[in-house]
N, C-alpha and C positions, 0 to 999 in steps of 0.2 A: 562691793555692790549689793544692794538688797534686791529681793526679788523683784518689784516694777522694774528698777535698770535694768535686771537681767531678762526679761521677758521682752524689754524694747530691743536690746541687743540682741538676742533669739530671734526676734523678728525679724529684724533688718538682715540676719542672716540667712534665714531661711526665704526670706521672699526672693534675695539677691541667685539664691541658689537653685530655689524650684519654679518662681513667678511667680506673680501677685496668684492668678487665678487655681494654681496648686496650692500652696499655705493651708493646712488646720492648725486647728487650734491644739489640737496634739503634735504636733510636731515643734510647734513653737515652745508647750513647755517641757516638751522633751530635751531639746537642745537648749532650755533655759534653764531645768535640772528642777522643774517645780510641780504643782500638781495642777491641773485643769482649772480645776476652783481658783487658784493665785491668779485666771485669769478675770474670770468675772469678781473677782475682790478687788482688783487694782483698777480695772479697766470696765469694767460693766460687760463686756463683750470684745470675742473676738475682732472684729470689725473697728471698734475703737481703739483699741491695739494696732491693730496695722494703721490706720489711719497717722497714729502719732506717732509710730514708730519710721515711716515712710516721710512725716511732714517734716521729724527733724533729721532726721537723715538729708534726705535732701535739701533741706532748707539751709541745712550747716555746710554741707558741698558749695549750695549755689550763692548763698551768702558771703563765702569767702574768694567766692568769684567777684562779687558786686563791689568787697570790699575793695579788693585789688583795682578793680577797674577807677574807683571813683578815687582810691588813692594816687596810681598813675595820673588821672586825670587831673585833677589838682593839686601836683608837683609844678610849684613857682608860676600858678594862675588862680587869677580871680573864679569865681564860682559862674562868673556869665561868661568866662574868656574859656570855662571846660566843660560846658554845657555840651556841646559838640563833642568832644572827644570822649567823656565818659559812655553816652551813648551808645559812639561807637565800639565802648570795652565790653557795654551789654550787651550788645549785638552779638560780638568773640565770646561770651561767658556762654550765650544761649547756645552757641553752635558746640562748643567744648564738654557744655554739661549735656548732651544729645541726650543720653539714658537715663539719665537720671529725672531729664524733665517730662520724658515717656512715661515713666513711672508714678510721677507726681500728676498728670493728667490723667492717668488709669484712676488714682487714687484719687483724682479731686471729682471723678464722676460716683466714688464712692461717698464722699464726703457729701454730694449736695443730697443724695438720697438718706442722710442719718442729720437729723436734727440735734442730737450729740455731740455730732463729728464736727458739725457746722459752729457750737457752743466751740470747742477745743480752736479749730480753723481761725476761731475771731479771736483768742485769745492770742493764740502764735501769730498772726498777724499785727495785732497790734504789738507786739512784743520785739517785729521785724520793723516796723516803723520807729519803735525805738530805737533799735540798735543801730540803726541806721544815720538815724538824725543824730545819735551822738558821735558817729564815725563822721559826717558832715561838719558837726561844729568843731569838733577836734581836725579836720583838713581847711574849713572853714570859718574860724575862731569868731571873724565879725559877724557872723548869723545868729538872730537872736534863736531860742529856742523853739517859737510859733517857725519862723522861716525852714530851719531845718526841719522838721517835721513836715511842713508842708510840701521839701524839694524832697523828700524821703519817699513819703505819699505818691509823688509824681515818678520818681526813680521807680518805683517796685511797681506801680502801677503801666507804665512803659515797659520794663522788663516782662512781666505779664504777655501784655501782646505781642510784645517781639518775640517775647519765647514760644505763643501760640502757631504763629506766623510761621515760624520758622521750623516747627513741629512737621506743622501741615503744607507749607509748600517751601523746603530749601533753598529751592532756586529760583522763588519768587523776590521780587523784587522788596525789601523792607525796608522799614523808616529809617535813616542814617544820621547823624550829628547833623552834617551839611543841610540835611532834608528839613529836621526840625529849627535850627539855624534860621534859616527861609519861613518856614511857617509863624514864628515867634514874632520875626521881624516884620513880616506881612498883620501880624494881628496887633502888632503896636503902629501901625499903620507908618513903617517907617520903606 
């Protein structure tokens, strides 16, 4: 690994270890084994460091949640016949990943205050909408490219609030497969 990999893994280590709001910027390239400066040469700043270091962290956690769920979900069904049931695996992914989406809500009120952070945010974002849509067309194969991207979009952006949801009120009542099922069906006016 060269010194950026090691400083993201420094990071994620020591955030994981002291919490986001203990973390320096020495301690991270302590345990990175580099000098200070390796931080603002890679990273412009500490604070952009943890940002990416935190987004792909969890974003590789909860991503391989999403994968799994939309995988289960369409084993030997149409893409409209597991609309419903994927849902319901994000639902299970939000509640599984508890910490880590703690974590990435700490981080994303750090993110909206650094115009920096918010440039990297949109790039991992859109890089999550790829990965996504191509894990769709591959469970998916008849979806043109425009579709999967667009059921991508709607996946991560549902996960989004279900994970906010479920952040902030557990045993509140959330959107379920069956729930959005009914909504969909009501707005094609069926």
């Amino acid at each position: 690994m060269g010194n950026r990999e090691d400083l993201l893994a420094a990071a994620k280590k020591v955030i994981l270890e002291r919490g986001l709001a203990k973390v320096t910027a020495r301690d991270i390239a302590g345990v990175a084994g580099v000098s200070l400066a390796a931080i603002g040469y890679h990273f412009g700043s500490k604070d952009r460091l943890i940002s990416e270091a935190i987004t792909m962290s969890v974003g590789s956690d909860i991503g391989d949640g999403m994968d799994e769920a939309i995988r289960a979900a369409g084993e030997g069904r149409a893409l409209s016949e597991s609309f419903a049931p994927t849902l319901n695996g994000l639902v299970d992914v939000a509640f599984r990943y508890r910490e880590q989406l703690l974590l990435s809500l700490e981080n994303g009120l750090r993110i909206a205050r650094s115009p920096d952070s918010q440039a990297f945010l949109a790039e991992a974002t859109s890089e999550a909408y790829a990965e996504l849509a191509g894990l769709l067309r591959e469970v998916y194969p008849d979806l043109s490219d425009a579709q999967a991207r667009a059921v991508a979009k709607l996946y991560f952006v549902l996960f989004q609030g279900i994970a906010m949801l479920a952040l902030l009120e557990p045993d509140g009542e959330l959107l379920l497969g069956d729930d959005l099922a009914v909504a969909l069906s009501a707005l094609q006016g069926k």
